[in-house]
N, C-alpha and C positions, 0 to 999 in steps of 0.2 A: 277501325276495330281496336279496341282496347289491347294492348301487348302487358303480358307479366315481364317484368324486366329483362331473365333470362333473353325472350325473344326480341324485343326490342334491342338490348345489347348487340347482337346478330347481328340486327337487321343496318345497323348504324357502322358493323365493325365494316359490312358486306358492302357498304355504301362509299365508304372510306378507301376499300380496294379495289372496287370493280373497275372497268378500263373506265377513262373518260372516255363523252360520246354527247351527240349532240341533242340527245332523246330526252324527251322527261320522265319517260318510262322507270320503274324500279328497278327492273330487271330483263339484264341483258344479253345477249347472245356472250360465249367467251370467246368466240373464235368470229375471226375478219369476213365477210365485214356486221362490225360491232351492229345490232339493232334491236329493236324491244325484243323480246321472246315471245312468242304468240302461245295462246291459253293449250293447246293442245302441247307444249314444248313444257310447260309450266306443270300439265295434268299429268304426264309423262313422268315428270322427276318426283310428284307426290307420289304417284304410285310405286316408282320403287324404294323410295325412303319407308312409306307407308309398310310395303309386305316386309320388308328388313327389320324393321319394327316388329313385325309379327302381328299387326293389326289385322284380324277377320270380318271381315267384312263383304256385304255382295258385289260392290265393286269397287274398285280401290283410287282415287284421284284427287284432285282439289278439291272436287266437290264431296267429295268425303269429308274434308274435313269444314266447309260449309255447312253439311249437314248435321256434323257435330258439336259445332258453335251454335245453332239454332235451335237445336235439340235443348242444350246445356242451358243455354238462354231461358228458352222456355219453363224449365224444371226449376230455376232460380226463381221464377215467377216476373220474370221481366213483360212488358207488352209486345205483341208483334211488331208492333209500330218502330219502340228498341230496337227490337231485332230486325228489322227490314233496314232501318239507319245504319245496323252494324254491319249487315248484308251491303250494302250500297242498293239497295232498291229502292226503285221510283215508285213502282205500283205494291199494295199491299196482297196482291194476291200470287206475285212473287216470291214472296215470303210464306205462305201458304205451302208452297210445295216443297220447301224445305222444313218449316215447322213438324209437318206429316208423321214424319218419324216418333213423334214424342206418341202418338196415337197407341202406339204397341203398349206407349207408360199408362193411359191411361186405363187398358183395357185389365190390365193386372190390378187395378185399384177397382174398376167398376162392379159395381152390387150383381150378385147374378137373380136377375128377375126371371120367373120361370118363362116362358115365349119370345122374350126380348133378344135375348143372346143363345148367340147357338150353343 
């Protein structure tokens, strides 16, 4: 996934402190004994960083903010196919269900035909 500096900085200072371990994992447990963090431990801390933030949203996790890379993606006018790479997806219909959200974008834009749209 592409990083703007700010984050990338982070991500290298976070890299530089974290315990050694024998993981390739990014991110690690801070307390003994040291091992990957599993995605529910990871969805965890986005969501309280997230509401601290005062981000509103229906529900609040990493995949929050997957959904908001995919979104942002899409409105740029990038292809799915982009964004399924920037996702790490295998399959393009993966990408699919996070794209979804831009749908609200389009319906704001869409012509109102009389019978077509409620």
């Amino acid at each position: 996934i592409p990083l703007i500096p700010v984050v990338g900085e982070a991500l290298i200072a976070y890299l530089r402190q974290r315990p050694l371990a024998r993981h390739n994992a990014v991110f690690l447990t801070t307390r003994a004994p040291i091992v990957p963090m599993v995605a529910e431990q990871i969805s965890s801390m986005a969501h309280q960083r997230l509401k601290r933030a005062g981000v509103k949203a229906e529900t609040l996790g990493s995949n929050t903010l997957r959904h908001s890379l995919a979104v942002e993606l899409l409105r740029q006018g990038k292809p799915l196919r982009v964004i399924g790479d920037a996702l790490g997806h295998r399959h393009p219909q993966s990408t699919f269900i996070y794209a979804k959200g831009a749908i609200e974008d389009l319906r704001e834009v869409a012509l109102d035909v009389e019978g077509v749209l409620p």
